[in-house]
TORPA-4810 file (N, C-alpha, C, O; in nm, 3 decimals):
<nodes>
NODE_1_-0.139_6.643_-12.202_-0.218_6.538_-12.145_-0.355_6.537_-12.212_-0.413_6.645_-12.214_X
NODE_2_-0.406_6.444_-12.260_-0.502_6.379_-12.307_-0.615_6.394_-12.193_-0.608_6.334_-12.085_X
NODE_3_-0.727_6.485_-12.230_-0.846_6.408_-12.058_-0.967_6.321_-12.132_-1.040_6.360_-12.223_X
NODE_4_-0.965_6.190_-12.064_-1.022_6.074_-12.126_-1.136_6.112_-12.068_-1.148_6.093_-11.947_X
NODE_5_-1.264_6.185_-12.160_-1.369_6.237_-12.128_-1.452_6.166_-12.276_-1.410_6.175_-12.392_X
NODE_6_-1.582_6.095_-12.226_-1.649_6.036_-12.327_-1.742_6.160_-12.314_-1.783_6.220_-12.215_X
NODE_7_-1.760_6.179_-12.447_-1.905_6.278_-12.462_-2.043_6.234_-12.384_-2.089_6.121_-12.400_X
NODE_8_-2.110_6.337_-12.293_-2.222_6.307_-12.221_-2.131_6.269_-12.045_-2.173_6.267_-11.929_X
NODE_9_-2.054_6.256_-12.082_-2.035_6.106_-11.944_-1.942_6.213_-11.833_-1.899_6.316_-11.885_X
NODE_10_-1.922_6.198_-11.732_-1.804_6.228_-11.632_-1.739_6.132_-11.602_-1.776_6.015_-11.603_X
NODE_11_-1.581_6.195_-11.560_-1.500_6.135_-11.501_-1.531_6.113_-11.368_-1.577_6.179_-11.276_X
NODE_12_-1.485_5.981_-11.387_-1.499_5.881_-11.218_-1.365_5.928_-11.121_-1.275_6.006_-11.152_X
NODE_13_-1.381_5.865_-11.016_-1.248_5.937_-10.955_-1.104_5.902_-11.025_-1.012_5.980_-11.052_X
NODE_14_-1.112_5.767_-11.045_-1.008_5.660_-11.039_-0.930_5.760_-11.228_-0.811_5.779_-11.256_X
NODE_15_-1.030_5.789_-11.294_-1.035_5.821_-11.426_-0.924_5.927_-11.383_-0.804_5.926_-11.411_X
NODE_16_-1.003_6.028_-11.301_-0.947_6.185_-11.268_-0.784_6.132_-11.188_-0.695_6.208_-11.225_X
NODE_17_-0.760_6.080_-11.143_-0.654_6.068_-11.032_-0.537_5.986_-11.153_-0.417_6.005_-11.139_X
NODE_18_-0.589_5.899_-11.266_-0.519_5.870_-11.336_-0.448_5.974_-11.455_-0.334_5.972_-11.502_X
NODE_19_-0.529_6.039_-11.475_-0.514_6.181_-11.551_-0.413_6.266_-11.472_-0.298_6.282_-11.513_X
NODE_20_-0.455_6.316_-11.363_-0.363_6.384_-11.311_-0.210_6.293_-11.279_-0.101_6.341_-11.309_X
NODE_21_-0.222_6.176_-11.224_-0.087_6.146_-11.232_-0.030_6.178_-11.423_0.019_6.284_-11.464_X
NODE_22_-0.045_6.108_-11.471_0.030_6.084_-11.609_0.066_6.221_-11.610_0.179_6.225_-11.658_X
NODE_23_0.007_6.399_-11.566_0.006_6.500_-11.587_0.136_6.557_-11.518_0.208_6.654_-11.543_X
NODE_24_0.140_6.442_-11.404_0.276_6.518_-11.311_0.377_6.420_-11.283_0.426_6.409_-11.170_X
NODE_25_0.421_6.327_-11.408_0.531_6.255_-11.464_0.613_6.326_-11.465_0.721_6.272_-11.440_X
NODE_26_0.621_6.461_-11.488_0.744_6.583_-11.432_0.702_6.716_-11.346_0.607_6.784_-11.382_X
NODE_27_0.762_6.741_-11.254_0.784_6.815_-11.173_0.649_6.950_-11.264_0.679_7.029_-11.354_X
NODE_28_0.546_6.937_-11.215_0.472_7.056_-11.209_0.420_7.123_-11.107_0.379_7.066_-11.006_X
NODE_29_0.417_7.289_-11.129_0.321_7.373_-11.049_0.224_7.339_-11.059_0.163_7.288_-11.153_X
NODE_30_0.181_7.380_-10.894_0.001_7.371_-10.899_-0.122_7.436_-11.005_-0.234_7.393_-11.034_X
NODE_31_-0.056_7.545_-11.043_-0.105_7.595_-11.170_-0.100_7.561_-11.286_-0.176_7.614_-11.367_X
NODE_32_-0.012_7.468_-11.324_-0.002_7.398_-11.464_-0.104_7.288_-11.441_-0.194_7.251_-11.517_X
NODE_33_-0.070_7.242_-11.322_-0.161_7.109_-11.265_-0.338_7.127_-11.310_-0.417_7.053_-11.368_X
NODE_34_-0.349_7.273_-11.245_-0.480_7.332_-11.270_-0.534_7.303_-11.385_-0.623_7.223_-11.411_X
NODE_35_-0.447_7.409_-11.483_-0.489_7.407_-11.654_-0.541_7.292_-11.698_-0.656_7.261_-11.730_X
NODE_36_-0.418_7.221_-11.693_-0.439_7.075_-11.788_-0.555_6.987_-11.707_-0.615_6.896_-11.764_X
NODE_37_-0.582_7.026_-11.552_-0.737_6.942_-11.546_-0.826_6.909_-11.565_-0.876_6.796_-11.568_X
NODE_38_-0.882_7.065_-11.590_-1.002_7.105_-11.656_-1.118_7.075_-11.539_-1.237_7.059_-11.565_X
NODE_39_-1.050_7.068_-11.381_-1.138_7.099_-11.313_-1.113_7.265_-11.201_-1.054_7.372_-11.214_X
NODE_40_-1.188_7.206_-11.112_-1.170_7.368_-10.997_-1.045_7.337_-10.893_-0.989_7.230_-10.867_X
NODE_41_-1.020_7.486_-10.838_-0.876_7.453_-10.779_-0.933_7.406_-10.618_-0.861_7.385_-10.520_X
NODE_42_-1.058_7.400_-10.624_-1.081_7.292_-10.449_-1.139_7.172_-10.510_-1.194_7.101_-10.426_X
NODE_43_-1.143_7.125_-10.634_-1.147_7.024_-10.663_-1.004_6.916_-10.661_-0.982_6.816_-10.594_X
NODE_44_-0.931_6.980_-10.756_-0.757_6.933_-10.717_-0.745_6.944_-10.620_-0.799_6.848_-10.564_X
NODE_45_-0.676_7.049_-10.512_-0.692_7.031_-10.386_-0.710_6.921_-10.307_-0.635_6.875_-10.220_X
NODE_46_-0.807_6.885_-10.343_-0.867_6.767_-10.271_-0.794_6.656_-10.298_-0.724_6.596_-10.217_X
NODE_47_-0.810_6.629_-10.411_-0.749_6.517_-10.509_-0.634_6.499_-10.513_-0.593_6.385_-10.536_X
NODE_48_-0.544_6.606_-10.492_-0.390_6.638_-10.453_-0.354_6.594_-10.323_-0.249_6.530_-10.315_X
NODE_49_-0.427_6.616_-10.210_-0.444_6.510_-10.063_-0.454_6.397_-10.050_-0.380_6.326_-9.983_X
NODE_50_-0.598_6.348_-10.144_-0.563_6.170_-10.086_-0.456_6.172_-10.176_-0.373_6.104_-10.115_X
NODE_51_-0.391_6.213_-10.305_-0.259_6.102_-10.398_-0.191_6.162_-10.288_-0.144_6.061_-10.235_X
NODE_52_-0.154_6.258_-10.218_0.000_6.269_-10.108_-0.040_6.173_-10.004_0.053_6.102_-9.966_X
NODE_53_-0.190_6.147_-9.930_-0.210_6.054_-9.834_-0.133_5.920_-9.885_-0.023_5.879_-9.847_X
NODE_54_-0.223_5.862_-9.988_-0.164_5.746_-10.061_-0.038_5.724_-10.077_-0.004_5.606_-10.077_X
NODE_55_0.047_5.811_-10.091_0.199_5.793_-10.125_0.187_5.796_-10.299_0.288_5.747_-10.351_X
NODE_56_0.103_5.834_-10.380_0.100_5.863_-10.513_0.227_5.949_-10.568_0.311_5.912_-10.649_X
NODE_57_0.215_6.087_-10.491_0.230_6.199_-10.548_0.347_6.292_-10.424_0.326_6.289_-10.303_X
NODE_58_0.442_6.354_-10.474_0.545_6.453_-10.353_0.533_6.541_-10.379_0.561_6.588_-10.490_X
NODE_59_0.481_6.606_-10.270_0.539_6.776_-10.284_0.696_6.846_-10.257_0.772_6.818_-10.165_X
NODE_60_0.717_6.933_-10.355_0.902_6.945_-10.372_0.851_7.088_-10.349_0.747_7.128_-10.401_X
NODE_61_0.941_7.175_-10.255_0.935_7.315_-10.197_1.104_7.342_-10.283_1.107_7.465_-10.278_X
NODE_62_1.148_7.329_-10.306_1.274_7.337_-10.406_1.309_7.305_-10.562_1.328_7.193_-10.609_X
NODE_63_1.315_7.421_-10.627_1.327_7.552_-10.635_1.243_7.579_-10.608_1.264_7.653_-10.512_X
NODE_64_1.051_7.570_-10.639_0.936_7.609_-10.614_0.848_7.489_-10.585_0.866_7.375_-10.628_X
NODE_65_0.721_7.545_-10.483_0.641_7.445_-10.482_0.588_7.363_-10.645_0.587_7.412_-10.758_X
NODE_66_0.556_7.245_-10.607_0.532_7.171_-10.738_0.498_7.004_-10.661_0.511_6.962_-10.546_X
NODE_67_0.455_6.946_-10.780_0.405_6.830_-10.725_0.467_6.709_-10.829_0.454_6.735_-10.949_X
NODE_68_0.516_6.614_-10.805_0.586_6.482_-10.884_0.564_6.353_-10.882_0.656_6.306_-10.815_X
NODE_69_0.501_6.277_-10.914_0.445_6.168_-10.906_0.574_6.035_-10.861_0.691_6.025_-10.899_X
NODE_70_0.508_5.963_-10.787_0.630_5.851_-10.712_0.611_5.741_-10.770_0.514_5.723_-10.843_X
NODE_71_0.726_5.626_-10.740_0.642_5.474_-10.731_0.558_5.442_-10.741_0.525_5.402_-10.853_X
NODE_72_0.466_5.437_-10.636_0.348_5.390_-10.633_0.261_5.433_-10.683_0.159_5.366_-10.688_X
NODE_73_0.266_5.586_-10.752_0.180_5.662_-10.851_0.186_5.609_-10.960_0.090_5.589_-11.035_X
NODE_74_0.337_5.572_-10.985_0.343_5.489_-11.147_0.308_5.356_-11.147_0.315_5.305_-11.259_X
NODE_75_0.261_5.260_-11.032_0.225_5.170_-11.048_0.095_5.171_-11.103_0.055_5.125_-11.210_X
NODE_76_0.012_5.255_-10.975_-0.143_5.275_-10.974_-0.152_5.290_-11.146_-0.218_5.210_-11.211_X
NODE_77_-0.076_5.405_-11.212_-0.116_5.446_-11.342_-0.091_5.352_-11.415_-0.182_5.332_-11.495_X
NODE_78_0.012_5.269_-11.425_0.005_5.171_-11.552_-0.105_5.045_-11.508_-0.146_4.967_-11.594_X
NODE_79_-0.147_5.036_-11.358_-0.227_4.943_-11.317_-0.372_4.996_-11.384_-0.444_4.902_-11.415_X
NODE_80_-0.423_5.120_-11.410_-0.547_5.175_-11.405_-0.518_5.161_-11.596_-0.621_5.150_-11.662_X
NODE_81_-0.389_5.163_-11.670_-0.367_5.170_-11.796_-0.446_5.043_-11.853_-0.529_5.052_-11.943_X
NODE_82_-0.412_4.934_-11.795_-0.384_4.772_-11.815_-0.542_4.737_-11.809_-0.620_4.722_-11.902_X
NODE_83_-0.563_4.728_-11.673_-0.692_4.730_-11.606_-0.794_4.774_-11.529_-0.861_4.723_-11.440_X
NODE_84_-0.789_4.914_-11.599_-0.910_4.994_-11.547_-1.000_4.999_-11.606_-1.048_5.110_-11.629_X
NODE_85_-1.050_4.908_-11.644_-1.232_4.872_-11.679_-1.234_4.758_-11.549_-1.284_4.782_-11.439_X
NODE_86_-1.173_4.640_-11.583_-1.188_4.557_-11.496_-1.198_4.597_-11.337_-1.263_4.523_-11.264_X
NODE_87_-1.145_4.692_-11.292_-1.122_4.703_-11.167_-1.255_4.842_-11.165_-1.320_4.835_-11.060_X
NODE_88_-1.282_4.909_-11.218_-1.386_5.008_-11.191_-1.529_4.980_-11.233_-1.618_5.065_-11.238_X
NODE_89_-1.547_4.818_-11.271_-1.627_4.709_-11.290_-1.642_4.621_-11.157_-1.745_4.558_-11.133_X
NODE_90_-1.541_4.621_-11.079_-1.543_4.547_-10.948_-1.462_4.427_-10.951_-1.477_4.344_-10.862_X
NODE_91_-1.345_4.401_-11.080_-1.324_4.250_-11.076_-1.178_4.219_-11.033_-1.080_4.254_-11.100_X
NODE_92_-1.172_4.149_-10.914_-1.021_4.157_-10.852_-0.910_4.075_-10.960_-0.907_3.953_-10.975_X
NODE_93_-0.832_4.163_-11.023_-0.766_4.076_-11.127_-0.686_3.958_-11.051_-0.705_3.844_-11.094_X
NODE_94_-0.611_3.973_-10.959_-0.534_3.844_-10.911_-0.612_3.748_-10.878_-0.576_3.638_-10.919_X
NODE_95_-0.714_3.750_-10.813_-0.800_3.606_-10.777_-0.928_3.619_-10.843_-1.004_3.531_-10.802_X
NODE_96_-0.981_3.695_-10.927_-1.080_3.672_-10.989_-1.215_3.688_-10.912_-1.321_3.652_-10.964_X
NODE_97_-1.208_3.741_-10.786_-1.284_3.759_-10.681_-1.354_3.897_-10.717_-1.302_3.987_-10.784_X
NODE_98_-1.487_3.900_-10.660_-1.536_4.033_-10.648_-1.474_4.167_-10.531_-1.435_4.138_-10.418_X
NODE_99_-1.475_4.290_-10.577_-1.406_4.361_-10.504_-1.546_4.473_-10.439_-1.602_4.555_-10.512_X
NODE_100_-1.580_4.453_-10.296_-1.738_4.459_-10.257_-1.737_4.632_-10.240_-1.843_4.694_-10.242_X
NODE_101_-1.593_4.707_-10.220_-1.615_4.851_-10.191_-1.518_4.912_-10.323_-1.437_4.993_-10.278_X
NODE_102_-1.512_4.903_-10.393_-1.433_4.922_-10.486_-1.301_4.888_-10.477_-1.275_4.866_-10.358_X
NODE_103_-1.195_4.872_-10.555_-1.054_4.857_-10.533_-1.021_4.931_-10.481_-1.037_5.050_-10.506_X
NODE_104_-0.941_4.864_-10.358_-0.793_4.904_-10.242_-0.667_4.943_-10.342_-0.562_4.933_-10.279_X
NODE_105_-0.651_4.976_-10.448_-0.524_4.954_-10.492_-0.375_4.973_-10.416_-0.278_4.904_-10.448_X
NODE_106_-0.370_5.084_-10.304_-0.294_5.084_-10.186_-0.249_4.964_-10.132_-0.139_4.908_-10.136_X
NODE_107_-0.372_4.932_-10.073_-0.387_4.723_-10.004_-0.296_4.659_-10.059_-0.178_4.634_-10.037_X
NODE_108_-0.396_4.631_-10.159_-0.316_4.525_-10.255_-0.176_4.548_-10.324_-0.140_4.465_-10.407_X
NODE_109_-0.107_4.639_-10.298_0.018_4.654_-10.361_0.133_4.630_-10.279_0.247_4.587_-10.291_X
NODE_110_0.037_4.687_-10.169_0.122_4.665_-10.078_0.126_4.482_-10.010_0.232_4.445_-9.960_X
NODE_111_0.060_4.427_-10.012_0.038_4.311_-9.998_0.127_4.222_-10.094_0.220_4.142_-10.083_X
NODE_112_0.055_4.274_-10.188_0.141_4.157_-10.317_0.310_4.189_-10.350_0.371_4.116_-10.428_X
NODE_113_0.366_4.289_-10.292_0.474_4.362_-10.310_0.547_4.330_-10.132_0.658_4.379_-10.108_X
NODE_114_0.498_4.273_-10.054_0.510_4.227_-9.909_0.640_4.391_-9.843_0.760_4.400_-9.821_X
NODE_115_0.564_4.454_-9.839_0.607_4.610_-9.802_0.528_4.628_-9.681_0.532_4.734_-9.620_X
</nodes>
């Protein structure tokens, strides 16, 4: 995995949560998860909660704990691939509307996907 880090700059959340999905496109330990972050393990942690809140990301207790990215993880990621300037800019791609607390991407998927 690639970590899309501009020199000087930090990763935003949306940046970090996109990283880690593409990272757990296959069945990884929390410790591989770790490595390839390049952050702290109560930083993941964290970050590993809202993607399971969200429905991003599953935890599999068989054979070993590990974490696997879902549906809606692969949406978010090719959505954040496509248009993540636009949307971490504030600009609602379907109606062209301003987005006043940052993007819902949850919301809206679920909306436009009538789930």
């Amino acid at each position: 995995m690639a970590i899309t880090v501009n020199e000087n700059q930090r990763r935003d959340q949306v940046t970090i949560m996109t990283d880690l999905l593409e990272n757990m496109q296959e069945s990884r330990r929390l410790t591989h998860i770790l490595y390839r972050s390049n952050m702290s393990y109560t930083q993941l942690v964290k970050y590993l909660n809202s993607m399971l809140e969200l429905g991003f990301i599953e935890e599999q207790m068989i054979p070993f704990r590990c974490f696997k990215i879902k549906e809606n993880g692969i949406i978010f990621m090719n959505l954040m691939r496509k248009n993540g300037a636009d949307i971490k800019n504030g600009a609602d791609i379907k109606n062209g509307s301003d987005i006043k607390n940052g993007a819902d991407i949850k919301n809206r998927y679920v909306t436009q996907n009538g789930e």
